[in-house]
N, CA, C and O atoms as CSV, one atom per row, in Angstrom:
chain,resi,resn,atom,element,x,y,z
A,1,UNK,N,N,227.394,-39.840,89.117
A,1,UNK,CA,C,227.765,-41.236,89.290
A,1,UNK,C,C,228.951,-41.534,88.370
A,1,UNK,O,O,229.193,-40.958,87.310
A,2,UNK,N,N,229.500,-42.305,88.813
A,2,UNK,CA,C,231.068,-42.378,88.173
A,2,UNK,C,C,230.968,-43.777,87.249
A,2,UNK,O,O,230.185,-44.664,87.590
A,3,UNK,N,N,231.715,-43.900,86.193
A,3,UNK,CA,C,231.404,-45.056,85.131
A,3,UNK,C,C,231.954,-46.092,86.066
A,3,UNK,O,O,232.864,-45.844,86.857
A,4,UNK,N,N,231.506,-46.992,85.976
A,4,UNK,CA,C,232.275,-48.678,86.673
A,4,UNK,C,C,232.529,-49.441,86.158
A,4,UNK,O,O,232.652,-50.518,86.741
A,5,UNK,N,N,232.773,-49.339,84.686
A,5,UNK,CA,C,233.842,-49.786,83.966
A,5,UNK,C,C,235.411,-49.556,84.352
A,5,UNK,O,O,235.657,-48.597,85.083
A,6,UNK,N,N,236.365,-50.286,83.956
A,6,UNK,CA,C,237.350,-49.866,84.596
A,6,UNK,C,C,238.339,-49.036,83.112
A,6,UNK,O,O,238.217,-49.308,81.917
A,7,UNK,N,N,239.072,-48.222,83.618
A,7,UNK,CA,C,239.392,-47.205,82.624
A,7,UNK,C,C,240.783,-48.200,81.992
A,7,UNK,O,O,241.717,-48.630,82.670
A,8,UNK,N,N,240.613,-48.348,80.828
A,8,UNK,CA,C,242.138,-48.950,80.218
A,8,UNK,C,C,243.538,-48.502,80.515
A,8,UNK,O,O,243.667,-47.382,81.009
A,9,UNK,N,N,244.433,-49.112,80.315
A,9,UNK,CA,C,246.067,-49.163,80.991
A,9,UNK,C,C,246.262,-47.848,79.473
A,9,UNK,O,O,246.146,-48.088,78.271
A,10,UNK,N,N,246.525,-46.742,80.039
A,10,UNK,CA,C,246.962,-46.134,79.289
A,10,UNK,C,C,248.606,-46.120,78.855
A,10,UNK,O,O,249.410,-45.476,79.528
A,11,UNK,N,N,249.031,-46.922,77.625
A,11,UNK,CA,C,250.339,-47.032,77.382
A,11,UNK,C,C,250.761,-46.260,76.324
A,11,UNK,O,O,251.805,-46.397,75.685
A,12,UNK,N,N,249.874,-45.421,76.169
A,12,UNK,CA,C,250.518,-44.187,74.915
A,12,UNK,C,C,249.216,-43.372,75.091
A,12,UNK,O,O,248.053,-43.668,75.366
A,13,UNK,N,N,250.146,-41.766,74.712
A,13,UNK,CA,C,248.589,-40.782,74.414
A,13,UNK,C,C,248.482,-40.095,73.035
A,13,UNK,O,O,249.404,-40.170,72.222
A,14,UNK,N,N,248.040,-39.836,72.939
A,14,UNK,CA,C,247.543,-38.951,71.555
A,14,UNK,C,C,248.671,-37.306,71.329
A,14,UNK,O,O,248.726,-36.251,71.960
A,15,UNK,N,N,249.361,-37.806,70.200
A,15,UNK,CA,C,250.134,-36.137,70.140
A,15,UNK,C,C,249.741,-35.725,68.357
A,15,UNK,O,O,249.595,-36.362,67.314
A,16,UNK,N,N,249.699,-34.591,68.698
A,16,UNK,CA,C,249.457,-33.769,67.576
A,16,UNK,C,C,250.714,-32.847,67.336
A,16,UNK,O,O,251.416,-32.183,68.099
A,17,UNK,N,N,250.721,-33.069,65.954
A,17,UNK,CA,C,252.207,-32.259,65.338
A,17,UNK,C,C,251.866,-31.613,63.841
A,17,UNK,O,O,251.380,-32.235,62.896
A,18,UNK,N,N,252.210,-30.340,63.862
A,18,UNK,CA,C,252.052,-29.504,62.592
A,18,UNK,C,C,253.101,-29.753,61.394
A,18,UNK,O,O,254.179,-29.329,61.812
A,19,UNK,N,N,253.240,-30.202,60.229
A,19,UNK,CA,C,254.562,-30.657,59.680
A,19,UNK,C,C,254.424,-29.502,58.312
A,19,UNK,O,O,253.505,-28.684,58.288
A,20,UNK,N,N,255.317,-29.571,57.376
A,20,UNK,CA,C,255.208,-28.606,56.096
A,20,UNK,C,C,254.450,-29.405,55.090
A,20,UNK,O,O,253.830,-30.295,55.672
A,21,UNK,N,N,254.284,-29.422,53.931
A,21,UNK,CA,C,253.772,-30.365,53.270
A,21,UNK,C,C,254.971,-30.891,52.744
A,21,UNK,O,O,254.922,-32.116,52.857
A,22,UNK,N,N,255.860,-30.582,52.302
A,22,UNK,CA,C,257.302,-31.185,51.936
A,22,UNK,C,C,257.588,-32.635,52.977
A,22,UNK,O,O,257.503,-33.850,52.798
A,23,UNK,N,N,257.943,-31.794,54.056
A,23,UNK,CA,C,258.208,-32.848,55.138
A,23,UNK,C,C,256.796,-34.306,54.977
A,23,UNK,O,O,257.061,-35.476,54.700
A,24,UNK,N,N,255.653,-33.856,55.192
A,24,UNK,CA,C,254.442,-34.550,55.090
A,24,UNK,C,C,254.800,-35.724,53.577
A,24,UNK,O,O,254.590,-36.917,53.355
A,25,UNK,N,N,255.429,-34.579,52.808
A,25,UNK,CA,C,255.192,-35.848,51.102
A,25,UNK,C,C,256.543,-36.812,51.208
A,25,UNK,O,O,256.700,-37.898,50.650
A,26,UNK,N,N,257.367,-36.196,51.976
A,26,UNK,CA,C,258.736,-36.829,52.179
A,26,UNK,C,C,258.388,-38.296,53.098
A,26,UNK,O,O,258.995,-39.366,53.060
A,27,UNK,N,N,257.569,-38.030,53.657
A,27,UNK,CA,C,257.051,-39.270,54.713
A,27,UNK,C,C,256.181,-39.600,53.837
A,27,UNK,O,O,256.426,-40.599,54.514
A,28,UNK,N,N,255.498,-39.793,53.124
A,28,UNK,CA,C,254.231,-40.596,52.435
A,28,UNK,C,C,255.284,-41.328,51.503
A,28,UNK,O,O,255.403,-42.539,51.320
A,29,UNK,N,N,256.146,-40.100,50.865
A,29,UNK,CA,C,256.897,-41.144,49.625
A,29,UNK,C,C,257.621,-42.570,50.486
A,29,UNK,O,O,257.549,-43.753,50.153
A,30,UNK,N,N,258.341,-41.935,51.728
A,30,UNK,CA,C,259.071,-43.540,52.171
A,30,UNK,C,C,258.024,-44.301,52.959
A,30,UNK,O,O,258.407,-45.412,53.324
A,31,UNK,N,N,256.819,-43.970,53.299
A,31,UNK,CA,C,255.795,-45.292,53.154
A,31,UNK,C,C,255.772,-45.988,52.155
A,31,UNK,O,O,256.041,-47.188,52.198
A,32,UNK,N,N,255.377,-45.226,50.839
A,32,UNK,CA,C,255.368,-45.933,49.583
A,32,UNK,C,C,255.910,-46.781,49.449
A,32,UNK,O,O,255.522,-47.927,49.223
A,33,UNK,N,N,257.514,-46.136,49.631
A,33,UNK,CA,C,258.317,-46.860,48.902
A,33,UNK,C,C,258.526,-48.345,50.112
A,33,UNK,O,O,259.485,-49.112,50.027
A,34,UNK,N,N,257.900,-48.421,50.706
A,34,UNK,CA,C,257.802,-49.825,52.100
A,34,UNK,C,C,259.228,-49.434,53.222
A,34,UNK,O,O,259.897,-50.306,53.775
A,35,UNK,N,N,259.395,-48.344,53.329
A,35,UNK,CA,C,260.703,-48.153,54.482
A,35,UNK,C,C,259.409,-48.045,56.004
A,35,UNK,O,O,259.590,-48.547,57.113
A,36,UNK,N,N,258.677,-47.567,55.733
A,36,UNK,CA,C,257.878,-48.235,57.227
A,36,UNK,C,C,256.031,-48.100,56.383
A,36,UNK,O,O,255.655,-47.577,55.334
A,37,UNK,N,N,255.303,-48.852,57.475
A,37,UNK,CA,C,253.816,-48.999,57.260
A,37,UNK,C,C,253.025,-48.258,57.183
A,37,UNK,O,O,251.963,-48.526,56.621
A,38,UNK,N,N,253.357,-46.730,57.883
A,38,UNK,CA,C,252.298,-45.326,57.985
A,38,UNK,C,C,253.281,-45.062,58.311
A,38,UNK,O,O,254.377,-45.565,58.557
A,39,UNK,N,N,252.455,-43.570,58.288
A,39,UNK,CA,C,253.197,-42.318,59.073
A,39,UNK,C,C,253.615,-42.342,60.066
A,39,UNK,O,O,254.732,-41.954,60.409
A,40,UNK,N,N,252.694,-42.854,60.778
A,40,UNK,CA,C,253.218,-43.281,62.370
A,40,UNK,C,C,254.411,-43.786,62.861
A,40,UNK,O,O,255.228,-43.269,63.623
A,41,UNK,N,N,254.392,-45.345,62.077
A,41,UNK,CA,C,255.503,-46.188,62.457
A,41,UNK,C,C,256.336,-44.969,62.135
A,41,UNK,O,O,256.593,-44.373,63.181
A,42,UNK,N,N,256.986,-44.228,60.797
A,42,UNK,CA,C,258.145,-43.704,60.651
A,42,UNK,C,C,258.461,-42.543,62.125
A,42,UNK,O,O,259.484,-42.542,62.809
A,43,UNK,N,N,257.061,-41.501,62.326
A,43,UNK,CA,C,257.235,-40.673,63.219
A,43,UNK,C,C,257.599,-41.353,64.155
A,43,UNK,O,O,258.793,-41.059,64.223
A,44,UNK,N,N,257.283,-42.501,65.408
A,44,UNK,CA,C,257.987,-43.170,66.250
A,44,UNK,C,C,259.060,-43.635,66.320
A,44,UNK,O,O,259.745,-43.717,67.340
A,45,UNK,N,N,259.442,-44.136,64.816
A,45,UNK,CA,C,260.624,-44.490,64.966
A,45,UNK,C,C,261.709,-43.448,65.074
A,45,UNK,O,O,262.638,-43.620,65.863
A,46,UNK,N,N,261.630,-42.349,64.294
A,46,UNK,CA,C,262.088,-41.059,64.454
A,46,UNK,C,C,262.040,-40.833,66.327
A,46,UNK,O,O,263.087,-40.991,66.955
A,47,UNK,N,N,261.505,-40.681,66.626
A,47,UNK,CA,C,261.028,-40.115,67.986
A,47,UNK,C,C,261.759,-41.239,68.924
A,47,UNK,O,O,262.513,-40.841,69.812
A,48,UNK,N,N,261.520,-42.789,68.717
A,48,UNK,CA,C,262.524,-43.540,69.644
A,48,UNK,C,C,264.045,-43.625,69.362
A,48,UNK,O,O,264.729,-44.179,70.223
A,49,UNK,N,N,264.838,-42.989,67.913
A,49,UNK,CA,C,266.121,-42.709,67.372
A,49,UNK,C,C,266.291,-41.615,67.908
A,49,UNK,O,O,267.112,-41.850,68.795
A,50,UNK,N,N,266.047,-40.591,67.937
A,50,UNK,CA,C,266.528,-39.300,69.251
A,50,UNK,C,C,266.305,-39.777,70.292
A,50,UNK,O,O,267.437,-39.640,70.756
A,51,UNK,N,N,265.532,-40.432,71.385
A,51,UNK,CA,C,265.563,-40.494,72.720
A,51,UNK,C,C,266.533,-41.651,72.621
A,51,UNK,O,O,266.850,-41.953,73.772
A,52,UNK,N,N,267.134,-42.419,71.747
A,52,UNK,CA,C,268.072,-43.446,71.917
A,52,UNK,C,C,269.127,-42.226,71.976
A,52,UNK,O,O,269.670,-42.088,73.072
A,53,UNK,N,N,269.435,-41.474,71.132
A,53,UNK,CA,C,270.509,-40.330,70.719
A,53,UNK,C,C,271.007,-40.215,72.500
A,53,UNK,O,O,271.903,-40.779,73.128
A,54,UNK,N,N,269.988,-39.244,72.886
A,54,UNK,CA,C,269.942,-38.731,73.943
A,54,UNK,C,C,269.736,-39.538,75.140
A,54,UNK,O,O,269.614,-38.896,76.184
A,55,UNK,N,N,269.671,-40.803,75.212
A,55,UNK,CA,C,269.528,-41.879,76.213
A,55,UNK,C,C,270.198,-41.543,77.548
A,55,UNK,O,O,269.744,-41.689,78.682
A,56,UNK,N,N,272.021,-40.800,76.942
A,56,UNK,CA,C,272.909,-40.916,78.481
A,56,UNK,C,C,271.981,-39.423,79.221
A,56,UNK,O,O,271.402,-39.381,80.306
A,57,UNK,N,N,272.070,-38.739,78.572
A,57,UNK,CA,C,271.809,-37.319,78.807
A,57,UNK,C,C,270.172,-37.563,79.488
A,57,UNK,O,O,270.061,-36.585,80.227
A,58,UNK,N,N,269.073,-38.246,79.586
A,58,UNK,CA,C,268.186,-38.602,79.968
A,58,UNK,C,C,268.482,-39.345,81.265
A,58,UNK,O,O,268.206,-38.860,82.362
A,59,UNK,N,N,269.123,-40.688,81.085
A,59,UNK,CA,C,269.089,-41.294,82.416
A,59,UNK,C,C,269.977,-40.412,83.243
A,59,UNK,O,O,269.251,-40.152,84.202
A,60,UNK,N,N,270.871,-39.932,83.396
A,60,UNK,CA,C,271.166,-38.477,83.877
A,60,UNK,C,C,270.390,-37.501,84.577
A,60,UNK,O,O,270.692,-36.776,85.525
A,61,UNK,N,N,269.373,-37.619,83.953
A,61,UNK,CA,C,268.438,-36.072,84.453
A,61,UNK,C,C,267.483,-36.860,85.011
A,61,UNK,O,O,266.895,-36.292,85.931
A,62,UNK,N,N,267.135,-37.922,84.792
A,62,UNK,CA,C,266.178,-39.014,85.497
A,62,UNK,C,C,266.856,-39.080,86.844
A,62,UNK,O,O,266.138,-38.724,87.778
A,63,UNK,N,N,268.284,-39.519,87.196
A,63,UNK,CA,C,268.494,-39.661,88.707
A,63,UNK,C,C,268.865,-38.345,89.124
A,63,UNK,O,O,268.739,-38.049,90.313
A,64,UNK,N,N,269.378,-37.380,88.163
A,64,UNK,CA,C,269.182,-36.209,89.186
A,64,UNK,C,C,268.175,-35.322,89.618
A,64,UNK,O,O,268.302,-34.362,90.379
A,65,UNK,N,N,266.959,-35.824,88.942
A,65,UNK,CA,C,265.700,-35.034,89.295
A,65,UNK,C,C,264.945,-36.095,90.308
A,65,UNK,O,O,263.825,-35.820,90.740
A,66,UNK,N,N,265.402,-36.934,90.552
A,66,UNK,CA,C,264.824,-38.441,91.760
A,66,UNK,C,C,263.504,-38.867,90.865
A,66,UNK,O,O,262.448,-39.161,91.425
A,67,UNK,N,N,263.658,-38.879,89.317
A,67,UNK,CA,C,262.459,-38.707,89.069
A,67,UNK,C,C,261.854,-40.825,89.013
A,67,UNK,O,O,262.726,-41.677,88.842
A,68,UNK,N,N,260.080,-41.310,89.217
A,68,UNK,CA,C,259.845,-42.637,89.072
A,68,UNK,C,C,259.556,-42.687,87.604
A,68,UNK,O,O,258.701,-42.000,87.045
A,69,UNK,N,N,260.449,-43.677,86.952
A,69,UNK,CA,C,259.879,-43.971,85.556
A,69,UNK,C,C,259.037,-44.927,85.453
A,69,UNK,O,O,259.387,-46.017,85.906
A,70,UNK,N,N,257.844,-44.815,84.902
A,70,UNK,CA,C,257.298,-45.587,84.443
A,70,UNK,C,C,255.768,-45.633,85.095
A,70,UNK,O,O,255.521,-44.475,85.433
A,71,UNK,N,N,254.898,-46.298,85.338
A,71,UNK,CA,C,253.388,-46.527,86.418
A,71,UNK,C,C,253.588,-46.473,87.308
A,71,UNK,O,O,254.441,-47.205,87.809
A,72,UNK,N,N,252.592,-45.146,88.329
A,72,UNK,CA,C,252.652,-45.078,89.682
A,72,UNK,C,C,251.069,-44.996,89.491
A,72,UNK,O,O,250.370,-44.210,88.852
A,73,UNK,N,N,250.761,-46.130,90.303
A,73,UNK,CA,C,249.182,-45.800,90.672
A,73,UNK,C,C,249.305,-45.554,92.195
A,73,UNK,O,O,250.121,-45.954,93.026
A,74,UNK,N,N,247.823,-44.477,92.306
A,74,UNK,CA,C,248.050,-44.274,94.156
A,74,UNK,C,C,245.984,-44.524,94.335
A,74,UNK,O,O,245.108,-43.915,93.722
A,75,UNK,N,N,245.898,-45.136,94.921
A,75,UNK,CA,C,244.160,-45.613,95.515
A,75,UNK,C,C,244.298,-45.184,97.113
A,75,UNK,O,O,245.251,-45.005,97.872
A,76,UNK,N,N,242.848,-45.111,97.231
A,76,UNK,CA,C,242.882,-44.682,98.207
A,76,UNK,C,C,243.499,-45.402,99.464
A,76,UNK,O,O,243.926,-44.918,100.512
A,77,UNK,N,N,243.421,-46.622,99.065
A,77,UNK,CA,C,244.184,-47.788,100.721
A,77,UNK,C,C,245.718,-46.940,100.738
A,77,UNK,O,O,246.157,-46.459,101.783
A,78,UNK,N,N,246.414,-46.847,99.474
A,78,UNK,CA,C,247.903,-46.112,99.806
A,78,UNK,C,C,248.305,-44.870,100.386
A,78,UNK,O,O,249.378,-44.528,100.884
A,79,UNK,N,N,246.491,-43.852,100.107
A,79,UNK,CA,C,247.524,-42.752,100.409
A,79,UNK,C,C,246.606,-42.020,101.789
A,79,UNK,O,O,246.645,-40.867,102.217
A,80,UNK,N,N,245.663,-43.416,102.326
A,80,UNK,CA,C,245.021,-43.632,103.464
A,80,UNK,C,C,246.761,-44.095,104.845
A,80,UNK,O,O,247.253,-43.695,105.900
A,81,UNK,N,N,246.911,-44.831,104.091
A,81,UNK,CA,C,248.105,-45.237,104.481
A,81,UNK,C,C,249.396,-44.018,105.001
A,81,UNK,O,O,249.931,-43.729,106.071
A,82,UNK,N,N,249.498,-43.554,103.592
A,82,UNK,CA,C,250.739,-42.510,103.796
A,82,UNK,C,C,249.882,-41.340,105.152
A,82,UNK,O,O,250.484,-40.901,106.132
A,83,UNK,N,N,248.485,-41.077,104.845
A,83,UNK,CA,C,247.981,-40.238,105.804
A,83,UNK,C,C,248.705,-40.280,106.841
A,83,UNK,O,O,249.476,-39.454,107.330
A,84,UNK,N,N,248.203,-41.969,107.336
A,84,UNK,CA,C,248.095,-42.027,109.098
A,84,UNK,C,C,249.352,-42.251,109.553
A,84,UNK,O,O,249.697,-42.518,110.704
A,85,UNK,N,N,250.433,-42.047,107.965
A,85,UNK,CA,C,251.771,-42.470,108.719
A,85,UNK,C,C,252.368,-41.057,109.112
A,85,UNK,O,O,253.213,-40.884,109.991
A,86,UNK,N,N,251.767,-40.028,108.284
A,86,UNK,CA,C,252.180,-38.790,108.824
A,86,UNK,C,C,252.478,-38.005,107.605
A,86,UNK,O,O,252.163,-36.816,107.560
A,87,UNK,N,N,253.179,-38.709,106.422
A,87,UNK,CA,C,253.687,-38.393,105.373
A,87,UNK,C,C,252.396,-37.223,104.381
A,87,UNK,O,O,251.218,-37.026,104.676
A,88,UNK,N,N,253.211,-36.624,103.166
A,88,UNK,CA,C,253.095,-35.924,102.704
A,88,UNK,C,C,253.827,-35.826,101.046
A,88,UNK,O,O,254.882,-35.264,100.751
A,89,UNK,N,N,252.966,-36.499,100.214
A,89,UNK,CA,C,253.754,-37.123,98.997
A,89,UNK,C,C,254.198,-35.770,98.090
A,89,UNK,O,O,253.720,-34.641,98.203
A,90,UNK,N,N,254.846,-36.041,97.516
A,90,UNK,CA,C,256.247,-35.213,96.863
A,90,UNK,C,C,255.818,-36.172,95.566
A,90,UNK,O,O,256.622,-37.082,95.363
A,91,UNK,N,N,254.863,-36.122,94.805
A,91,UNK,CA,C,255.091,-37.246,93.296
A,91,UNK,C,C,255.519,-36.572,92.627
A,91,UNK,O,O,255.032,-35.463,92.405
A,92,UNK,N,N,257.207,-37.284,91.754
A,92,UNK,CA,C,258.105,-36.863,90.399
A,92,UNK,C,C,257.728,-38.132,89.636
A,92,UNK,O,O,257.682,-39.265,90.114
A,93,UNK,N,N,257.464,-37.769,88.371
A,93,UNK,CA,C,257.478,-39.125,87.829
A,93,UNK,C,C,257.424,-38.912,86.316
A,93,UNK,O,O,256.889,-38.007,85.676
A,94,UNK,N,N,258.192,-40.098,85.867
A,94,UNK,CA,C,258.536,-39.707,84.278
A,94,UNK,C,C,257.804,-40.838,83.808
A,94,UNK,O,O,258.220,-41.978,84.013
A,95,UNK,N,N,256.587,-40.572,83.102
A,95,UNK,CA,C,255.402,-41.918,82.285
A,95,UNK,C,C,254.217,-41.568,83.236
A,95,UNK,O,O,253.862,-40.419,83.498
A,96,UNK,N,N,253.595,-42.830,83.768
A,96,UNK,CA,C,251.882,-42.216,83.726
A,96,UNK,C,C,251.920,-42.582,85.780
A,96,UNK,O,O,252.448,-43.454,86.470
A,97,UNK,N,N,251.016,-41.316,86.084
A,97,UNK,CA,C,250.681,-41.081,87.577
A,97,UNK,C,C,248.951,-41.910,87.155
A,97,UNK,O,O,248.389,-41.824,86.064
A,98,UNK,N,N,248.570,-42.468,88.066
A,98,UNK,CA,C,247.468,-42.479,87.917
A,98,UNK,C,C,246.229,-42.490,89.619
A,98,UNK,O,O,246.743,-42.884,90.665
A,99,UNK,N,N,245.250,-42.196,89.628
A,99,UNK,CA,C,245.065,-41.985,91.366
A,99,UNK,C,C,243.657,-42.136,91.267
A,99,UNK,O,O,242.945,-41.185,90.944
A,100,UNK,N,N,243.349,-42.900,91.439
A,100,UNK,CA,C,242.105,-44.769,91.499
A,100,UNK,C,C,241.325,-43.157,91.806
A,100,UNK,O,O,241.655,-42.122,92.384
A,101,UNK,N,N,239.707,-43.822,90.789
A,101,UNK,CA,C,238.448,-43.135,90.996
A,101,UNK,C,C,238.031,-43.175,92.913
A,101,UNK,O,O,237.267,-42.317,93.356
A,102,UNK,N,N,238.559,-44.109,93.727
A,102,UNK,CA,C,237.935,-44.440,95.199
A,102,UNK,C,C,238.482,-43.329,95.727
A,102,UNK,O,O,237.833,-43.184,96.763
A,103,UNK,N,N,239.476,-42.216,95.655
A,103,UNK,CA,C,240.385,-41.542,95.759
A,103,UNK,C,C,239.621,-39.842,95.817
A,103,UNK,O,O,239.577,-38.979,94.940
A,104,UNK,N,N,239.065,-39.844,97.287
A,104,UNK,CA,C,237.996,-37.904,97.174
A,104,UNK,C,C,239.183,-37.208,97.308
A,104,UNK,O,O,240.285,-37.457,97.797
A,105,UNK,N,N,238.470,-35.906,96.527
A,105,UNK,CA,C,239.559,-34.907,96.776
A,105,UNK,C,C,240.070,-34.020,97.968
A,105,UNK,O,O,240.856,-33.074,98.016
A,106,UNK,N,N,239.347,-34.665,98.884
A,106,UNK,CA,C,239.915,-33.997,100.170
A,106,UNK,C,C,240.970,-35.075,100.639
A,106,UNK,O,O,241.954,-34.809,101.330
A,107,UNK,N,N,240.695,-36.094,100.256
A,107,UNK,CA,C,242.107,-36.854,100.610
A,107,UNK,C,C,243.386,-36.661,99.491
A,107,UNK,O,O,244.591,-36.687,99.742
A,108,UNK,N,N,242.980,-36.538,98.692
A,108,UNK,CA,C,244.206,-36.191,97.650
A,108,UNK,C,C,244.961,-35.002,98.436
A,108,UNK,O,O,246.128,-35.157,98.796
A,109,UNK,N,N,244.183,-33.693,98.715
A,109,UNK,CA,C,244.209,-32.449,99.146
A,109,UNK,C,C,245.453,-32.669,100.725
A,109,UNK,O,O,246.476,-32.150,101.170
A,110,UNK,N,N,245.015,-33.170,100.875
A,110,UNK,CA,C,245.518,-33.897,102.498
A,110,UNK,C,C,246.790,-34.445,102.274
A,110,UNK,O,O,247.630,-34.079,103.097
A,111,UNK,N,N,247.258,-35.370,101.226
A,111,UNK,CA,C,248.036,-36.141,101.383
A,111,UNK,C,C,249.024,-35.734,100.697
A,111,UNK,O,O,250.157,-35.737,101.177
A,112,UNK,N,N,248.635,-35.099,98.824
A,112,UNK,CA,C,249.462,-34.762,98.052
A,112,UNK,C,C,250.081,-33.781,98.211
A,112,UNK,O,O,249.150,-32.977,98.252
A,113,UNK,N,N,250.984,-33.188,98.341
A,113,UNK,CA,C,251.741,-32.313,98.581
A,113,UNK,C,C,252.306,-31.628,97.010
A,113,UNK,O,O,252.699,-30.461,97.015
A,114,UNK,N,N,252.310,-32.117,96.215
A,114,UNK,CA,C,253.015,-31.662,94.946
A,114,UNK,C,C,252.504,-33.321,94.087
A,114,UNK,O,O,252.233,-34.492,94.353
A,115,UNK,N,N,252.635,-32.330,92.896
A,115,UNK,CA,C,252.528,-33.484,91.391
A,115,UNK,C,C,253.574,-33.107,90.833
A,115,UNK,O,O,253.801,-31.947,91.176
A,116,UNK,N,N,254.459,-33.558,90.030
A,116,UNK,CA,C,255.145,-33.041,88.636
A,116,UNK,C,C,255.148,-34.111,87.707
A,116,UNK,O,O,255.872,-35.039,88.065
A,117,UNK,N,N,254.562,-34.274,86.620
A,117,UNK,CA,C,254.833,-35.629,86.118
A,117,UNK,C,C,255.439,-35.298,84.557
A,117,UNK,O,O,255.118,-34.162,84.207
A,118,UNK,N,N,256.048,-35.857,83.788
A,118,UNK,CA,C,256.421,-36.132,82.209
A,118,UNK,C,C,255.940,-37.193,81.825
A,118,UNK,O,O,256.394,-38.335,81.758
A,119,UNK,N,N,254.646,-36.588,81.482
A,119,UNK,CA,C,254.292,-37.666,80.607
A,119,UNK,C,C,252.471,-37.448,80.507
A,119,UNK,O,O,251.775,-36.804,79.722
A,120,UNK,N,N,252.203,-38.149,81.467
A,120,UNK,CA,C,250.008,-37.834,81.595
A,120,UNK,C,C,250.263,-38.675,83.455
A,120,UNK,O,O,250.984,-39.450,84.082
A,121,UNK,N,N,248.835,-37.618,83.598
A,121,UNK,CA,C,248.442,-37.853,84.861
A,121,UNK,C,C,246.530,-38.333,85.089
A,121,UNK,O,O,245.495,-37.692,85.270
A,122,UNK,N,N,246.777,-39.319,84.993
A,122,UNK,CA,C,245.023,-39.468,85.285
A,122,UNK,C,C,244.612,-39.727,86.594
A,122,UNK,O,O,244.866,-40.739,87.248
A,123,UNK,N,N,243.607,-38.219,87.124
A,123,UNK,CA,C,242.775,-38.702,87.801
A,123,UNK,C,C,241.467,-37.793,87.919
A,123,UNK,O,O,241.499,-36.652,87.459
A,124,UNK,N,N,240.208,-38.339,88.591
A,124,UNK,CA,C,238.729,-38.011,88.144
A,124,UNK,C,C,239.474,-36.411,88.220
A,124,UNK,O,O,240.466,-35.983,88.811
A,125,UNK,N,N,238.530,-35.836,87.376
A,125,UNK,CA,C,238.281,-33.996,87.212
A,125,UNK,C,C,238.068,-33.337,88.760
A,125,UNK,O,O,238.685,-32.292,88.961
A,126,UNK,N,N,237.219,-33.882,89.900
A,126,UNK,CA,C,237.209,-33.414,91.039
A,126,UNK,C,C,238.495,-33.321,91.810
A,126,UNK,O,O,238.577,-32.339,92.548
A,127,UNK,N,N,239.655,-34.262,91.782
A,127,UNK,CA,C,240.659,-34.738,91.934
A,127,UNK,C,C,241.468,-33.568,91.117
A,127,UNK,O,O,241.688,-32.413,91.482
A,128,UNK,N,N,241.728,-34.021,90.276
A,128,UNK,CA,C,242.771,-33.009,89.417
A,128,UNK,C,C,242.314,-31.150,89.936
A,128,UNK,O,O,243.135,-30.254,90.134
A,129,UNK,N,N,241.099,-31.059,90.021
A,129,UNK,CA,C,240.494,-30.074,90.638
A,129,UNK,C,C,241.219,-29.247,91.941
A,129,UNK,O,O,241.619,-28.090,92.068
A,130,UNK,N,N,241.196,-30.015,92.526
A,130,UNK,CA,C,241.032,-30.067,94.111
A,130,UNK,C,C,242.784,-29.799,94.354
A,130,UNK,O,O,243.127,-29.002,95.227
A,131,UNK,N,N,243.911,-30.580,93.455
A,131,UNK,CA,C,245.492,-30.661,93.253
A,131,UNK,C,C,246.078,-29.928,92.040
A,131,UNK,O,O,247.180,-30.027,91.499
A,132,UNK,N,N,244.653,-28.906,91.687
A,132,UNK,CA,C,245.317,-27.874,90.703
A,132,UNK,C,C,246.513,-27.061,90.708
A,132,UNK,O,O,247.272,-26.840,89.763
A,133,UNK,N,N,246.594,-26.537,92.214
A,133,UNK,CA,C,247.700,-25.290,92.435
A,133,UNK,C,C,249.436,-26.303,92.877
A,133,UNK,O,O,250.572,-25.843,92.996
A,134,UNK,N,N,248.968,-27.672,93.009
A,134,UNK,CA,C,249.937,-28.439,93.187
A,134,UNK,C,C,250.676,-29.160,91.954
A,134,UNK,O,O,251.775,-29.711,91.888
A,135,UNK,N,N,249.678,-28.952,91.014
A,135,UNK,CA,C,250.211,-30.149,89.521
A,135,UNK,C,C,251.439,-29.197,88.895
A,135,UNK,O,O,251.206,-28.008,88.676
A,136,UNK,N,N,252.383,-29.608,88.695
A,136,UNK,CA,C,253.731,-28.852,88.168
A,136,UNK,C,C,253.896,-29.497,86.637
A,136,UNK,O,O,254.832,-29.150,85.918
């Protein structure tokens, strides 16, 4: 039986990073010293100052890969839909895929044709299952 709670808007995921202890005390000292609040804030901000760096060079590879930025949810009414229209989805997408618990894996199987996503893809384990040899 599947939870029926509804699963939260996932707007960030969990990353894990190995650092030196140098690097590690170098970031605690400019917490200290109040240049940001945790570790965090500094690592993000770090992390949104290179993807600013690299911004042209990104939106670039974003339209030449046709890739969707940002939330694509697919439930079953949509890709019931794409079925009977004939289609055969091709999902590129840069940020979060997501594909509604109502969603069996023989219809995923049927409809999806390919995954590739940058970023996270949520959907139930039977699902992801079923679009294993397709997820890129």
């Amino acid at each position: 039986m599947s939870d029926p709670r509804p699963r939260p808007i996932a707007d960030s995921e969990k990353l894990t990073i190995n650092l030196g202890v140098v690097d590690l005390g170098q970031i605690d000292l400019l917490v200290q010293e109040g240049f940001y609040s945790n570790r965090t804030d500094l690592i993000r901000t770090a992390i949104r100052n290179q993807l600013a760096t690299h911004g042209e060079v990104l939106r670039h590879a974003v339209a030449r890969r046709t890739l969707v930025v940002g939330l694509q949810d697919y439930g079953r009414r949509e890709l019931e839909a794409a079925r009977d229209a004939g289609e055969r989805l091709r999902i590129q997408a840069l940020g979060l895929v997501r594909i509604a618990d109502d969603v069996s894996p023989e219809l995923a199987q049927e409809v999806i044709e390919s995954i590739a996503v940058l970023g996270a893809l949520q959907a139930s384990p039977k699902v992801k299952a079923a679009l294993a040899g397709r997820i890129h």
